[in-house]
C-alpha positions in Angstrom: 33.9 6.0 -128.8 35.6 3.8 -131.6 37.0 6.1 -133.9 38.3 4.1 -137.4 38.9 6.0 -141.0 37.3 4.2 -144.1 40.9 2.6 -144.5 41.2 1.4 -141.2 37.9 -1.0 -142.4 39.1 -1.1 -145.6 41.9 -3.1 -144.3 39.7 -5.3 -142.0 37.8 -5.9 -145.4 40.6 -6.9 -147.2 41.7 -9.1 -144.0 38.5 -11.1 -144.5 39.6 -11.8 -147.9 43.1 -12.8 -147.0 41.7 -15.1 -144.4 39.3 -16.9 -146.8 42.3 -17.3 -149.0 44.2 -19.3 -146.0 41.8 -21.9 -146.0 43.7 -24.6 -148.7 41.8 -25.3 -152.0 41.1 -29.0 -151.8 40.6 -29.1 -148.1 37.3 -28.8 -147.8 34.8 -31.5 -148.9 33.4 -30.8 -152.2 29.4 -32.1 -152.8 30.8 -33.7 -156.3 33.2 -36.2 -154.4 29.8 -37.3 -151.8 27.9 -40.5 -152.1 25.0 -38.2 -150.4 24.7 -34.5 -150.9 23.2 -34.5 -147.4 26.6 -35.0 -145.4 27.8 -32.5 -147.5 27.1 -29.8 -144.7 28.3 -31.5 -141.8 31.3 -33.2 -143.3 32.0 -28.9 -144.8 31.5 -27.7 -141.3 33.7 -30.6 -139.4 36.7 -30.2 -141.9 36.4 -26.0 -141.6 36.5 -26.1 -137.5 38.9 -28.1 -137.8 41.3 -25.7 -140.4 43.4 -23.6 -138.6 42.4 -20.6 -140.7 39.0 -21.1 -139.0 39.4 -18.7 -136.4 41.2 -16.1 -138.6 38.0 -16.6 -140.8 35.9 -16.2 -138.0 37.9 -13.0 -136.2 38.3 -10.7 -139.6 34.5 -11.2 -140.0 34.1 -10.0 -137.0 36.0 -7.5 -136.5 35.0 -6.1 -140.3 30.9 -5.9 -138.9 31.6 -4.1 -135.8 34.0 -1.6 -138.0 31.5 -1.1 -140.3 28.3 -1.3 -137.8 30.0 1.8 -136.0 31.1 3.6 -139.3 28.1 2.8 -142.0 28.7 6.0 -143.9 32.2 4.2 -145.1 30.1 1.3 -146.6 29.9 3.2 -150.3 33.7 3.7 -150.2 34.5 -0.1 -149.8 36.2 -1.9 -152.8 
């Protein structure tokens, strides 16, 4: 049984935001700077595998949902 305290998933919380923050402003495509809003998506989702902050992004998510998933009484305590 996975015992974490509200901090323990405040801190995966907070992780989540720290990744996001990793990934360099300007590095992804924006829609304004398209010739066709429709690439917009794919071009987004090339450009973010490729960031090295993906998986960071992709690991504190993660790791956030199953904290909280096991732990949902901690949810109104989150900042």
């Amino acid at each position: 049984i996975l015992s974490n305290t509200c901090k323990d998933i405040q801190d995966a919380l907070n992780q989540v935001y720290l990744s996001y923050s990793e990934v360099e402003a300007g590095s992804l495509p924006s829609p304004a700077t398209l010739d066709s809003f429709l690439d917009w998506h794919l071009l987004f989702n090339e450009n973010l595998k490729n960031n090295p902050a993906y998986n960071n992004i992709i690991t504190s998510v993660l790791n956030f949902e199953e904290l909280i998933t096991n732990n949902p009484e901690c949810l109104s305590e989150l900042e």
